[in-house]
C-alpha positions as CSV (number, residue, x, y, z in Angstrom):
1,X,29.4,-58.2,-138.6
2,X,30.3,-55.5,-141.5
3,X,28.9,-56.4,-144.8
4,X,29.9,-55.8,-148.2
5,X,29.2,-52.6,-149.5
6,X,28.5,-54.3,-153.1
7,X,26.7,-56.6,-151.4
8,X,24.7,-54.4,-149.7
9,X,24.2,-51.8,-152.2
10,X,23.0,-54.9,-155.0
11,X,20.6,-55.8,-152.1
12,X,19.2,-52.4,-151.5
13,X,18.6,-51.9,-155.5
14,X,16.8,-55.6,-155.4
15,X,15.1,-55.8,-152.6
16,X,12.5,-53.5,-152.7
17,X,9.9,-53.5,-150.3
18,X,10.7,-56.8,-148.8
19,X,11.9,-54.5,-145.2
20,X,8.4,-52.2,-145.6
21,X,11.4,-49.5,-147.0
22,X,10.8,-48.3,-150.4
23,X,13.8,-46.1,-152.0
24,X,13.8,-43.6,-154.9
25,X,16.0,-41.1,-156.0
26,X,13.6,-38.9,-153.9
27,X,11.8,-39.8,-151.1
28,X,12.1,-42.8,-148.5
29,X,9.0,-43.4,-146.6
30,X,8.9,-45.9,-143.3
31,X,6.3,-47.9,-142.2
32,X,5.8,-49.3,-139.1
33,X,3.0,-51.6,-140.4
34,X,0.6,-50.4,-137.5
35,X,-1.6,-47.9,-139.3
36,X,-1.7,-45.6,-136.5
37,X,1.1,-43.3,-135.4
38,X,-0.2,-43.5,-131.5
39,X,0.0,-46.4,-129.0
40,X,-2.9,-46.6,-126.4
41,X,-1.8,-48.6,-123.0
42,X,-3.5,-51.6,-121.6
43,X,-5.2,-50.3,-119.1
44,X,-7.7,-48.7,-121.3
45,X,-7.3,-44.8,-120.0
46,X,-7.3,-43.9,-123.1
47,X,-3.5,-42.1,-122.9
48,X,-1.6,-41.9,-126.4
49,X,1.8,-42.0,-126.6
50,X,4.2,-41.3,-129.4
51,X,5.8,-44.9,-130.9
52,X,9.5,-44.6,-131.2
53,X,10.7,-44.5,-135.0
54,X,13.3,-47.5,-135.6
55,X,16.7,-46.1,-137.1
56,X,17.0,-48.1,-139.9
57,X,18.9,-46.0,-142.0
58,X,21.5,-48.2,-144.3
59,X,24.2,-47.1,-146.5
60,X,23.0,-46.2,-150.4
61,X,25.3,-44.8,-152.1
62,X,29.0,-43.8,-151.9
63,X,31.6,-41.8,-153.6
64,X,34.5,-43.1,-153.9
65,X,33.0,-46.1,-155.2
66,X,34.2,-49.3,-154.2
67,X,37.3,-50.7,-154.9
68,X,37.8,-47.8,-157.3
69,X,41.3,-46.8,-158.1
70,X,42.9,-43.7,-158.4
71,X,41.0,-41.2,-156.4
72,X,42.6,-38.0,-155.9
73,X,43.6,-37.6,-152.2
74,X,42.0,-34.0,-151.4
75,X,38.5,-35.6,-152.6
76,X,35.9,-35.8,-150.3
77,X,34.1,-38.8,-149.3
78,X,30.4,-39.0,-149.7
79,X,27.6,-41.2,-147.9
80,X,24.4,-41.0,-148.8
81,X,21.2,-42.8,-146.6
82,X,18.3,-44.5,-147.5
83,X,16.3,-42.3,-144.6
84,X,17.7,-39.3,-142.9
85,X,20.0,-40.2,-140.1
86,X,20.4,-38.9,-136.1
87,X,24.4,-37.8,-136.1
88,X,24.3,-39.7,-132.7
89,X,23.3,-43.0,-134.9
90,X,26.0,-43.2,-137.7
91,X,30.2,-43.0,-137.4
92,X,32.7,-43.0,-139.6
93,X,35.9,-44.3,-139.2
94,X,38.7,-44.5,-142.2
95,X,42.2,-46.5,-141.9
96,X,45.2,-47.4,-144.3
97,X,44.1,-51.1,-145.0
98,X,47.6,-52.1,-145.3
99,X,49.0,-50.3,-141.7
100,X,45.9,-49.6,-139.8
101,X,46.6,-46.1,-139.4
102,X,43.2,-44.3,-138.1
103,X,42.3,-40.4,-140.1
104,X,41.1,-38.1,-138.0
105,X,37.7,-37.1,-139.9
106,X,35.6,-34.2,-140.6
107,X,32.1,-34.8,-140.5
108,X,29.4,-32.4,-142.4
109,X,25.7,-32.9,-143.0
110,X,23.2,-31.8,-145.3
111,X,20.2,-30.0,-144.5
112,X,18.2,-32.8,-145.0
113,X,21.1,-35.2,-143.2
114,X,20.8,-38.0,-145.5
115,X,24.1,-37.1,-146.9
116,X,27.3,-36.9,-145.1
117,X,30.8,-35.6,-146.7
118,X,34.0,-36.5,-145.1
119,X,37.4,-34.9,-145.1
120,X,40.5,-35.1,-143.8
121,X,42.9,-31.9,-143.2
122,X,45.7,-31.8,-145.7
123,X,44.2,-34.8,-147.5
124,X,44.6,-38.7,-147.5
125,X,48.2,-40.8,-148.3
126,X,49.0,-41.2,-151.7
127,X,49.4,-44.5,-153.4
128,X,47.4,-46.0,-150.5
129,X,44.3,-48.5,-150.2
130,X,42.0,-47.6,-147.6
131,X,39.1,-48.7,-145.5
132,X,36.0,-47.0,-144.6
133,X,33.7,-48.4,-141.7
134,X,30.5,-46.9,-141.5
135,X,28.6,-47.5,-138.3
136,X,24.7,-47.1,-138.7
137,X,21.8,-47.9,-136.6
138,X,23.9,-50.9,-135.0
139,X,25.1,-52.5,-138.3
140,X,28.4,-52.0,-139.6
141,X,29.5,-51.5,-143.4
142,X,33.1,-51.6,-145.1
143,X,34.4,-50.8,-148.1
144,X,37.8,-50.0,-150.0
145,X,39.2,-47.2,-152.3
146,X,42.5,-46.8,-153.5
147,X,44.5,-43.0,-154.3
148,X,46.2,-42.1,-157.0
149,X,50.3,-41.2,-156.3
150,X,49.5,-37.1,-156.5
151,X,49.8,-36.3,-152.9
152,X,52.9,-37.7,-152.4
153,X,56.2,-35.5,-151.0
154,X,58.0,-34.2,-153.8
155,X,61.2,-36.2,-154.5
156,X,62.8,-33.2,-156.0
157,X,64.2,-30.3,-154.4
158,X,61.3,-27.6,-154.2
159,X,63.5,-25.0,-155.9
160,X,63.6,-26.7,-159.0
161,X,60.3,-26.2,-159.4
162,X,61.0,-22.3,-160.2
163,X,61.3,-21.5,-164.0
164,X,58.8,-24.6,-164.9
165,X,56.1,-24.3,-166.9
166,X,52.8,-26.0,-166.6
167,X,50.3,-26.0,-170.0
168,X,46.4,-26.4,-169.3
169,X,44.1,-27.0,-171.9
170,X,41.2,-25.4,-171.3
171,X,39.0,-27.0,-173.8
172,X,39.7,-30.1,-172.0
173,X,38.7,-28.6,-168.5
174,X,35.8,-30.2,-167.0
175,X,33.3,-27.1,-166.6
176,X,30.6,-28.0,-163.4
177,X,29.0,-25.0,-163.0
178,X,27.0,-23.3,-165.0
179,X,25.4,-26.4,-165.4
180,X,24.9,-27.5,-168.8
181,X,27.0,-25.3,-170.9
182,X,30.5,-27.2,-170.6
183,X,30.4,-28.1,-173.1
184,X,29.8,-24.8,-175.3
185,X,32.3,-23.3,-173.1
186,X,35.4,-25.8,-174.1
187,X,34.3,-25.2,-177.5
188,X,34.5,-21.8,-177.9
189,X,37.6,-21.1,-175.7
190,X,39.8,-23.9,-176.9
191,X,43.1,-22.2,-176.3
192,X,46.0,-23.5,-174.0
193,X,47.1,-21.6,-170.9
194,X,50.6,-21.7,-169.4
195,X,51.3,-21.8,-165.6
196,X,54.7,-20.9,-164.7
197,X,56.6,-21.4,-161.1
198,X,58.3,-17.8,-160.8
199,X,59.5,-18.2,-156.9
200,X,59.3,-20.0,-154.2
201,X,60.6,-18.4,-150.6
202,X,59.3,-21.3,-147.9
203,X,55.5,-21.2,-148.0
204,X,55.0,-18.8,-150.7
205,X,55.2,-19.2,-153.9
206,X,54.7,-16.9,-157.2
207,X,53.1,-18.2,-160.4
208,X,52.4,-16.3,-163.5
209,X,50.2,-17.4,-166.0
210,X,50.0,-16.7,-169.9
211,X,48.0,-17.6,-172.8
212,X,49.8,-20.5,-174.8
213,X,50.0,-21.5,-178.5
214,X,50.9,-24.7,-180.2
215,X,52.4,-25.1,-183.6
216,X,51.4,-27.9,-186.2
217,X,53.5,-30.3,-184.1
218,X,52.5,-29.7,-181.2
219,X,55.3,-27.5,-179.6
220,X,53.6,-25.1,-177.0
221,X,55.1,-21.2,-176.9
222,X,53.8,-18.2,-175.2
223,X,51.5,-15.9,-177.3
224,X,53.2,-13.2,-176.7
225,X,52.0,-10.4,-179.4
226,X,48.4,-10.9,-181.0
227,X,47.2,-8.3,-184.4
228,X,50.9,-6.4,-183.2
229,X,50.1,-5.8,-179.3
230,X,51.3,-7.5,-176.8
231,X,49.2,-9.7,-174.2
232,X,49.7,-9.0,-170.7
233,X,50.8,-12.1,-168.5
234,X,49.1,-12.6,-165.1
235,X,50.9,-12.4,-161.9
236,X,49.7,-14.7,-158.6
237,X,52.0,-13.6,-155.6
238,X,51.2,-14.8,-152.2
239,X,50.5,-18.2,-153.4
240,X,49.6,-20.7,-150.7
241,X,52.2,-23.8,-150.6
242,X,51.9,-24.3,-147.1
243,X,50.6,-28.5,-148.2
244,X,53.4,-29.0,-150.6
245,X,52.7,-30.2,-152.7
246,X,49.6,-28.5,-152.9
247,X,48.9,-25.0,-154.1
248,X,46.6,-22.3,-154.2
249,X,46.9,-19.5,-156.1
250,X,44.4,-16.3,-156.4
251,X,44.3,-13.1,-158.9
252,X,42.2,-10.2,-158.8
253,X,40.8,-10.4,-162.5
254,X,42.7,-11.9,-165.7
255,X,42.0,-11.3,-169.2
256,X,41.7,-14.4,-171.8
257,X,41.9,-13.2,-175.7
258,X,39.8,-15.9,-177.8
259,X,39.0,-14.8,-182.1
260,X,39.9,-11.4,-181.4
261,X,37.6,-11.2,-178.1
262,X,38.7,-10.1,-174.8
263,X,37.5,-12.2,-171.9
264,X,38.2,-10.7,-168.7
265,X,37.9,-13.2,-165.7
266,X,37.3,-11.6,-161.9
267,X,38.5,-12.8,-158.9
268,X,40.7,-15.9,-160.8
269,X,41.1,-18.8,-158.7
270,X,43.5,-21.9,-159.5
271,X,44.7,-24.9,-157.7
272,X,46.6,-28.0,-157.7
273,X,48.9,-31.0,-156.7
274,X,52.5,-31.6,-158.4
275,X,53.5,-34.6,-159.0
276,X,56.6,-36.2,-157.0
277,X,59.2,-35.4,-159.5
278,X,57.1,-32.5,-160.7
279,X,56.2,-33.3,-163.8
280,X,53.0,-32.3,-163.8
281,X,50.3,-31.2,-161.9
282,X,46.7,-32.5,-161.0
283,X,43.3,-32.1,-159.2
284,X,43.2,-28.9,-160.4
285,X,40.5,-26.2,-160.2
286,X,39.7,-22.9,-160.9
287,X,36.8,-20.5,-161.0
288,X,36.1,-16.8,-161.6
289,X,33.5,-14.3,-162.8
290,X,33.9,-14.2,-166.4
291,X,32.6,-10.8,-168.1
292,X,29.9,-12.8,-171.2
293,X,29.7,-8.9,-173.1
294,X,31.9,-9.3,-176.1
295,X,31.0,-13.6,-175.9
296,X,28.1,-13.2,-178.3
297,X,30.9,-12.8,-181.3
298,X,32.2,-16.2,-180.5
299,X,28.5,-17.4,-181.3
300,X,28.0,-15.6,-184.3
301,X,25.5,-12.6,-182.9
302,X,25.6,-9.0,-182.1
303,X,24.1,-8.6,-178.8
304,X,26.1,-8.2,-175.4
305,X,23.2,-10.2,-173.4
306,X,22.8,-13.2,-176.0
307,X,24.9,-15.8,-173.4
308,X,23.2,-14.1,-170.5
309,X,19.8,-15.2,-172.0
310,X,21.6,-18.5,-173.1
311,X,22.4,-19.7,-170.5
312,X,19.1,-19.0,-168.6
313,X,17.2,-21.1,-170.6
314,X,19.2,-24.0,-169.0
315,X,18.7,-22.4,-165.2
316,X,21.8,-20.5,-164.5
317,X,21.9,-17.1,-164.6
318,X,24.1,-13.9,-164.8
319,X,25.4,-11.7,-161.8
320,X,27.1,-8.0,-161.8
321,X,30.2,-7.4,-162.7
322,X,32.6,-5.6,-160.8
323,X,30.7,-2.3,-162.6
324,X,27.7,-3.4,-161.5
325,X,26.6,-4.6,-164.8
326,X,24.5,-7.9,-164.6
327,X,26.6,-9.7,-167.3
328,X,28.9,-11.7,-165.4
329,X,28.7,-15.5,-165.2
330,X,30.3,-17.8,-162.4
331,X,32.4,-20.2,-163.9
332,X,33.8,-23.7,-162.4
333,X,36.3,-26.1,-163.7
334,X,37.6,-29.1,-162.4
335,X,39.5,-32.1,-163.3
336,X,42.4,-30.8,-164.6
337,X,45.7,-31.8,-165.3
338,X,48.4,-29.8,-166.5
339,X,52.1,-31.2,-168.3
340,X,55.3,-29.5,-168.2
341,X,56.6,-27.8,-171.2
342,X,59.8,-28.5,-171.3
343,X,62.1,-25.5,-172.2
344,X,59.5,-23.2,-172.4
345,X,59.7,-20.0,-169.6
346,X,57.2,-17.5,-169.4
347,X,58.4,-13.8,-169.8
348,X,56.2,-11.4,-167.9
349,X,54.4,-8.7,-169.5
350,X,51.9,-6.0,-169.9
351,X,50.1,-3.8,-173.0
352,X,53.6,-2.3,-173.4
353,X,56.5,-4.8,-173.5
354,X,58.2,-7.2,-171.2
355,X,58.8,-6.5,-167.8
């Protein structure tokens, strides 16, 4: 019989110690009740064999939660146990609810298998409800997540996409790693950054990207000339689109101009998912290396290792740069979602002009 996961979750948080399980948020201990780790046979010889742990591993927490709407389709599903599981004892299936339709599932563990992630290549349907059965020490579980409609086939022509342009707002990007300083980071590089679709030949595509401005109303341009020289754009060629209406989209290093401060950004990563009609795009991510040196002016200081010895105070820590100078700090954003511009294409260019 599968049980609730809300049920079952509600009964794990209340029942405490009522199955001789206790849970925290960091250890599990078992107890058998017998005192003694060693059985000894009837017959009295004396020989000690090893009592066989019962798997009774149950579901504790999960991501997507349940019944939650709106999960992005490329997200990965999360398990977590009360004890550490056998991968013989626990199986995972996931269906449409509505058609019955089986995923094929990959399956990884953590080290200390108590939590399991789950994928699917190319992602889950849009728009779709779906079921997840988790088999575990011979009980079954259910429970029921919805996606959002990014994901879907585009219901425009592909080619339409090229000359549109996408604005991100980078104080609004959800910054996960370092850890801690997010915040800081969206508030001292609060500008907007345009993505533009430049060409699309099949399964490549070719993006640039350029730092944005918007006016008192809230019209978005290109920043094209800052204190009278002109800011380079950014080119991605080879752009993977080979899960329209996914991309992927890589760049040696870029350079982000904030109060006068350059901000050069190694090995630049960005993704996402268009919408149908293109109107936007969503799920997006990117990470790089970004070079902290001239960062200490945005703070108010004079020295080119204050963010480095910021940001260790709250556990992360600087790396070399591509010079070998250890003043380069991993950054990670998720979360995004970037709106056309309408009526806005990027021009390309470097130090010297337009290209």
């Amino acid at each position: 019989m599968r049980t609730s996961m809300l049920a079952l979750l509600a009964l794990i948080a209340c029942k405490g110690d009522d199955d001789g399980t206790t849970t925290d948020d960091s250890t599990v201990t078992t107890d058998s009740g017998g005192g003694d780790d060693s059985a000894t046979d009837d017959s009295g010889g004396g020989d000690d064999t090893e009592t066989e742990i019962p798997c009774d591993a149950k579901p504790k927490a999960i991501i997507p939660l349940e019944d939650e709407e709106n999960v992005f389709y490329r997200d990965p599903i999360t398990v977590q146990f009360t004890v550490p599981v056998e991968a013989d004892d626990a199986t995972f299936s996931l269906t449409n609810a509505d058609t019955g339709e089986a995923y094929t599932l990959e399956t990884e563990w953590n080290a200390s298998a108590e939590i399991a992630t789950l994928t699917r290549s190319g992602g889950l349907a849009a728009s779709t409800r779906h079921s997840l059965v988790i088999d575990v020490c011979g009980a079954s579980y259910e429970t029921f997540f919805t996606t959002s409609e990014y994901g879907a086939p585009l219901t425009i022509d592909p080619a339409e996409l090229v000359t549109r342009t996408y604005v991100i707002e980078f104080g609004d990007v959800n910054f996960t790693e370092p850890v801690g300083i997010g915040g800081l980071l969206s508030l001292y590089i609060d500008v907007p950054i345009l993505v533009g679709v430049t060409a699309l030949d099949g399964v490549d595509m070719s993006l640039v990207g350029a730092q944005g401005r918007v006016s008192s109303d809230g019209e978005y341009f290109q920043l094209k000339k800052l204190d009278g020289e002109y800011i380079p754009t950014w080119d991605f060629t080879g752009v993977n689109f080979a899960e329209p209406p996914f991309f992927s989209a890589d760049n040696s290093g870029i350079t982000i101009t904030y109060s006068g401060v350059s901000i050069p950004v190694w090995d630049f990563h960005l993704e996402g998912t268009f919408a149908a009609d293109g109107s936007s795009f969503a799920g997006g991510k990117l990470w790089g290396l970004a070079d902290t040196r001239e960062m200490d002016a945005l703070l108010d200081q004079d020295d080119p290792e204050y963010l480095c010895n910021f940001v260790a105070g709250v556990g992360a820590q600087c790396e070399p740069c591509p010079d070998g100078e250890t003043y380069c700090l991993f950054l990670r954003g998720e979360e995004i979602k970037a709106n056309l511009v309408p009526d806005v294409v990027i021009v390309r260019q470097d130090e010297s002009g337009p290209l």
